[in-house]
One Martini backbone bead per residue (centre of mass of N, CA, C, O) as a GRO file, in nm:
protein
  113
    1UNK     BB    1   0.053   0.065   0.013
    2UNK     BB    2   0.251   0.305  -0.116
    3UNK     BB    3   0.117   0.397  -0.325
    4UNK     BB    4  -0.138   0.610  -0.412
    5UNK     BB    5  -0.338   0.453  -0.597
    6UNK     BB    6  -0.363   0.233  -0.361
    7UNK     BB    7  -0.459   0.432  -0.135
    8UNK     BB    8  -0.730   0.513  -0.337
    9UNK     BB    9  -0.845   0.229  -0.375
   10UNK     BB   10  -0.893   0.171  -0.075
   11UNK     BB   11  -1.088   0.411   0.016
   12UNK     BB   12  -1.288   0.274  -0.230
   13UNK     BB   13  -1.347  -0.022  -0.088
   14UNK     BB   14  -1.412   0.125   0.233
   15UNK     BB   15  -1.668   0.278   0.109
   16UNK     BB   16  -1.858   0.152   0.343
   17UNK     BB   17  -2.046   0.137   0.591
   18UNK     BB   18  -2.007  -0.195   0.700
   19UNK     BB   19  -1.639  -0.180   0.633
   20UNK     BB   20  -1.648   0.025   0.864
   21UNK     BB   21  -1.774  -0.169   1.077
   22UNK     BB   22  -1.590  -0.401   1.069
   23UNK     BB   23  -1.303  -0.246   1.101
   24UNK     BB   24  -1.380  -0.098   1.381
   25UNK     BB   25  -1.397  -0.429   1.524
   26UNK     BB   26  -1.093  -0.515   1.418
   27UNK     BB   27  -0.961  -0.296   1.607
   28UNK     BB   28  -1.038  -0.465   1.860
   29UNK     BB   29  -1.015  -0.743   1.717
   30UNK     BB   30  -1.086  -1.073   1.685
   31UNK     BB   31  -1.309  -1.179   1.454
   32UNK     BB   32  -1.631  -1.319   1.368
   33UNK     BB   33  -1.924  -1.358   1.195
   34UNK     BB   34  -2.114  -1.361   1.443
   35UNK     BB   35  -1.986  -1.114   1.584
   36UNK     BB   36  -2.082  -0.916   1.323
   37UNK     BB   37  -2.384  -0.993   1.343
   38UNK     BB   38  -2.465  -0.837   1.600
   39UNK     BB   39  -2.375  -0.527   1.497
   40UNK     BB   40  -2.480  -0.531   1.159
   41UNK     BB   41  -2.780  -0.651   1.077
   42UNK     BB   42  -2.689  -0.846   0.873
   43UNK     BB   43  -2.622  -1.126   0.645
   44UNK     BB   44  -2.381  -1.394   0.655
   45UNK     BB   45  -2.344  -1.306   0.313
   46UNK     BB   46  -2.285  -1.066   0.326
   47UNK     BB   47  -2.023  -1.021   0.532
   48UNK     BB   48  -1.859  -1.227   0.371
   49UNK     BB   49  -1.832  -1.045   0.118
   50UNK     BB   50  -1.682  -0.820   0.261
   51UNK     BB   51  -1.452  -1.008   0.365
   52UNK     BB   52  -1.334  -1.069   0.091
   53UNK     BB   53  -1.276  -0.797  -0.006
   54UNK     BB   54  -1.092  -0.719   0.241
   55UNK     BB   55  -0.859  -0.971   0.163
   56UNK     BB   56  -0.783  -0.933  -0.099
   57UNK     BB   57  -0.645  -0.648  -0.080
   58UNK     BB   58  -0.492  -0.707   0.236
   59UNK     BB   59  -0.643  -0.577   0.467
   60UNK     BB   60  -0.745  -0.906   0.574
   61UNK     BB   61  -0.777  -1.187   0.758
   62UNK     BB   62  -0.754  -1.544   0.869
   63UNK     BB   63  -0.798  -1.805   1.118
   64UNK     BB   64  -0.851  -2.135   1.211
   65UNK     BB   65  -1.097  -2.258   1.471
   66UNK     BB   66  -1.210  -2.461   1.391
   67UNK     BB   67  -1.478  -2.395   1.219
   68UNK     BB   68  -1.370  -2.075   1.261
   69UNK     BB   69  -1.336  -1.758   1.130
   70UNK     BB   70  -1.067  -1.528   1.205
   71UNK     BB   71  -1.066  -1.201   1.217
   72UNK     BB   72  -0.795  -0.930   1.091
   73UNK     BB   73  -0.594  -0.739   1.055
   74UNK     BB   74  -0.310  -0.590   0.833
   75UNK     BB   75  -0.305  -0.303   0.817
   76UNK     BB   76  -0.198  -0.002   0.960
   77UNK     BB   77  -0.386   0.231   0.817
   78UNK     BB   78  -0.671   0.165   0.903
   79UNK     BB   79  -0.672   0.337   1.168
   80UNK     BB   80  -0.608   0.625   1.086
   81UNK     BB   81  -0.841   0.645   0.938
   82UNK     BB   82  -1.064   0.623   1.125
   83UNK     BB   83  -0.954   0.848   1.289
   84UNK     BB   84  -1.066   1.041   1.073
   85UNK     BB   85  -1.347   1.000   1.046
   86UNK     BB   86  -1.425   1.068   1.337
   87UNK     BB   87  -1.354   1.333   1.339
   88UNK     BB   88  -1.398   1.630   1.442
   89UNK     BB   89  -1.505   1.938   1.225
   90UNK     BB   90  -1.600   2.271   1.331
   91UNK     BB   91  -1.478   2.348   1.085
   92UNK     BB   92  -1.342   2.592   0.858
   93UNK     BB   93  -1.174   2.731   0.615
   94UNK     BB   94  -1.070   3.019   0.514
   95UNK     BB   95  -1.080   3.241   0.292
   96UNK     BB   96  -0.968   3.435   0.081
   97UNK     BB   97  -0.876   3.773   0.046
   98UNK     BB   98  -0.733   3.695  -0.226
   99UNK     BB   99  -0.611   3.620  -0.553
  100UNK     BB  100  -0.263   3.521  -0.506
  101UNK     BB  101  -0.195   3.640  -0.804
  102UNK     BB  102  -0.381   3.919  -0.870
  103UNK     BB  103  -0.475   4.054  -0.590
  104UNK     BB  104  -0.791   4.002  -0.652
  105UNK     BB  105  -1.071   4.012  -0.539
  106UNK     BB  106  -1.330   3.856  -0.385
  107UNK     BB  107  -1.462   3.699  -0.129
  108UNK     BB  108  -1.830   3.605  -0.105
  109UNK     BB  109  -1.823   3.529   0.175
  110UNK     BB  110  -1.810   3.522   0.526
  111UNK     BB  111  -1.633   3.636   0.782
  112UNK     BB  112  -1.456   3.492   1.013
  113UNK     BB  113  -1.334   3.565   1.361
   0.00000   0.00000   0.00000
């Protein structure tokens, strides 16, 4: 997950809500597809098929423990990712006071201070 481009296919995977809340349960630790049914209120063909997209990608893998299949994080990025998403932003960034190149025009919405 070094280049851009898969940093970008990445998030663009991860995007959906259910494969959010499997990667957010599995920073938490290792989980079955059991443990993901119980708070994701999906049917357990639809969760597998999150984690095998999730696993294709190198994102997640799972080891065998007697019939079950126990998944875990395997990327590193997943977790700082979530910590993004998570975060709230209660402000936005100001406004430039002139265009920066011709030194002219005004900024048309409100200023704050």
């Amino acid at each position: 997950m070094n280049s851009l481009s898969s940093r970008i296919e990445l998030i663009r995977l991860i995007a959906h809500p259910a494969r959010v809340a499997i990667l957010e349960e599995l920073s938490k630790g290792v989980k079955c597809v059991s443990d993901l049914e119980e708070f994701l209120e999906l049917k357990q063909s639809s969760i597998s098929q999150h984690l095998a997209a999730l696993r294709l990608a190198g994102i997640i893998d799972y080891f065998i423990d007697g019939r079950l299949r126990c998944y875990f994080l395997k990327s590193a990025m997943i977790p700082d990712l979530l910590k993004v998403l998570n975060k709230n932003y209660p402000y936005e960034l100001p406004g430039p006071e002139c265009c920066p190149v011709t030194k002219k025009g005004k900024y048309p919405g409100k200023r704050r201070k």
